[in-house]
N, C-alpha and C positions, 0 to 999 in steps of 0.2 A: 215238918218245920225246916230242914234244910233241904228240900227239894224247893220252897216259898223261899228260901234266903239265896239258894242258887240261883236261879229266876229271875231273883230281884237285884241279884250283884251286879249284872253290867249296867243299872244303871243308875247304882249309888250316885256314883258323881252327878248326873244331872238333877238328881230329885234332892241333890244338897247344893244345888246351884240355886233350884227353886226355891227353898228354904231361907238361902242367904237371903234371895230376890224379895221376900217379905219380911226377914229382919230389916234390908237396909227401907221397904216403904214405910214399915213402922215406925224407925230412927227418923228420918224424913219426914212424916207425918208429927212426930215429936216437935222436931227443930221449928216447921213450919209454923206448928201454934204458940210456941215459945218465942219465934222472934218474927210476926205478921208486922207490928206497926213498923219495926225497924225497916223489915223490907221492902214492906209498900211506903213507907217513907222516901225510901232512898228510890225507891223508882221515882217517885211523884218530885221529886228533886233535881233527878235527871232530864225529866220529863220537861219541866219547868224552865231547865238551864236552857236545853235545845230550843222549847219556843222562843225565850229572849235572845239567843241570838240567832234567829231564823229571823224574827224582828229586825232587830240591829242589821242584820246585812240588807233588808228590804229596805230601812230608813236610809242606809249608805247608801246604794244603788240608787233611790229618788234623789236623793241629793245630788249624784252625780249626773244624773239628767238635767235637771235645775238649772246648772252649772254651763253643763254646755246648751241649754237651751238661751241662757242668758251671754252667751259668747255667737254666737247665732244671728242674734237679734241684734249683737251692737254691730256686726261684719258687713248686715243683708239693707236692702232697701226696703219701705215699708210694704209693699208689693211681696217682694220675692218672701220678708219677714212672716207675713202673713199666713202664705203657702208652706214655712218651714214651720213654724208654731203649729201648725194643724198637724205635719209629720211627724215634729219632734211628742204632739201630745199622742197622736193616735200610736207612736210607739212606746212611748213611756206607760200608756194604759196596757199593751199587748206582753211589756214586759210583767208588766205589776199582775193581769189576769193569767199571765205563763207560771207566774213565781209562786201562786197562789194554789195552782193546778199542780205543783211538782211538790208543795208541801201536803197537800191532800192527798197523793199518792199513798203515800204510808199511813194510808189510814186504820183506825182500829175498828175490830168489830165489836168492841164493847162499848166504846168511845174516849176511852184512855188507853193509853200504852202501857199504864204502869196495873193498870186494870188487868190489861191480857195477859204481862208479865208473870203475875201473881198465878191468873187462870193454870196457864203452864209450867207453872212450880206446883200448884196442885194436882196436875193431871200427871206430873211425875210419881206423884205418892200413890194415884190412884193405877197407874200401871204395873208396878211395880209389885203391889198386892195382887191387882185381878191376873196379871201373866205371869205373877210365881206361882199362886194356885191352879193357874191351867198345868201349868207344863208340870205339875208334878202330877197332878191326875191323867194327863197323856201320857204321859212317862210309865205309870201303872200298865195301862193298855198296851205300852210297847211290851214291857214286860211280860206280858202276858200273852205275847205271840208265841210262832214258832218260830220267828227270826233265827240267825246266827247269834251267837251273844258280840259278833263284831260289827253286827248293824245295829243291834242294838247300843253299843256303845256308841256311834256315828249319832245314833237321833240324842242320845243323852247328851253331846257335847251340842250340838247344835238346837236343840230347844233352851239347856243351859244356857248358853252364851246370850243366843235371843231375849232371853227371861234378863240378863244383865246387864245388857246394851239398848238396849229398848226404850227403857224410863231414863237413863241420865242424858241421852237425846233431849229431851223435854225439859229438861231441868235447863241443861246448859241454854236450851232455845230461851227457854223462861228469864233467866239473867239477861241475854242477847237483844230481848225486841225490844228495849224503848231504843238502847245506843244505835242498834240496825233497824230498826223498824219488823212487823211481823213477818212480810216476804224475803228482808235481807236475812234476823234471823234463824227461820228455818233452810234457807241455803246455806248457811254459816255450821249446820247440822249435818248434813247429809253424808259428810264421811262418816258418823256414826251412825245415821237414822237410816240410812240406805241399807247397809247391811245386817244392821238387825233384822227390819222387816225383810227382807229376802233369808235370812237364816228360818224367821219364823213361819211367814205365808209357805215357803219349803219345802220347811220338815211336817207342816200338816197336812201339803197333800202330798210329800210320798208316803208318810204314814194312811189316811185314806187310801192313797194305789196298794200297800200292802193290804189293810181289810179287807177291802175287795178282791184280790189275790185269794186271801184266806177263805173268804166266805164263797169263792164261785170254784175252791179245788184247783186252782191253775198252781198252784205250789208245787203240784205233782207232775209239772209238765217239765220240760228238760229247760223251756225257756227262762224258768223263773224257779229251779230247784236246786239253785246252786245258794238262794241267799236263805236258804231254810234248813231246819233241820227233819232230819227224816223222820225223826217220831221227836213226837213232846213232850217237853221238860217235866 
């Protein structure tokens, strides 16, 4: 029993990183069922305000075509009025089908914003459970090398941290897309969402390059026998 708790000591901390990682999707998964309409409300409200005034400035902007089409027409001769009424409309349609093309941009893939919003408040919960139970079942595996117990402890901080950083990426993006849209965002993320996923892609294949270590004997070689130990725990 305490050769299994020596073993398993360096990498308490991560496999209680892991455990948090499923307390906090469970609390989350809580919050979510308990307060759905409030928060699909309040997207669909946002959502709402932005159409009307995406509206409202399309109705200004024609107006102000209008305006000076009508300042135009009193300046020009009926000839020249003529030639400019064809320019002033074929630009006023170029603007209207431009304006129309930059509010489609930010388009949703579900077909609302406050739709996706949602999506990505759930796939926070959903993360947050499926990568705290990986990394603690990794975490077992590391343990159960012949690592040092100080590379051991490197994969425990670094699957841990991943396991924690990971899902509130998704959350914070989930709040983010209706007021940024889905591509603003997830760029509005990436100082978190960036390094979580490179902590975790990472640390599972240098863990992979250790197995393969262990399993083809190169442990034994000078190149690679410095992060092991000489006999096992």
């Amino acid at each position: 029993m305490n050769a299994l708790r020596n073993s398993f000591s360096p990498v308490y901390h991560g496999v209680a990183m892991g455990v948090l990682a499923l307390i906090f999707g469970a609390l989350w998964a809580a919050y979510i069922a308990t307060h759905h309409e409030n928060l699909h409300g309040g997207f669909e409200a946002a959502e709402s305000k932005m159409k009307q005034a995406h509206m409202q400035a399309e109705m200004s902007m024609s107006d102000m075509h209008i305006e000076n089409s009508v300042h135009d027409h009193a300046a020009s001769t009926s000839a020249s009025h003529h030639h400019d009424g064809e320019s002033s409309h074929t630009g006023h349609s170029e603007h209207m089908h431009g304006g129309g093309h930059e509010a489609g941009a930010q388009h949703s893939h579900s077909g609302s914003l406050a739709t996706d919003a949602m999506q990505r408040l759930l796939r926070g919960h959903i993360h947050f459970m499926g990568i705290g139970l990986l990394v603690m079942i990794v975490l077992i595996f590391v343990a159960s090398t012949n690592l040092k117990d100080t590379w051991k402890k490197v994969f425990a901080w670094t699957f841990g941290l991943g396991a924690l950083m990971y899902p509130p990426a998704w959350i914070l993006m989930g709040f983010r897309t209706v007021e940024l849209g889905p591509q603003g965002a997830e760029a509005s993320v990436m100082w978190l969402f960036g390094p979580a996923v490179g902590l975790l892609i990472g640390s599972l294949i240098a863990f992979f390059a250790v197995m393969v270590i262990e399993c083809t004997g190169l442990k034994k070689t000078s190149l690679f026998a410095w992060a092991f130990n000489s006999e096992a725990h």
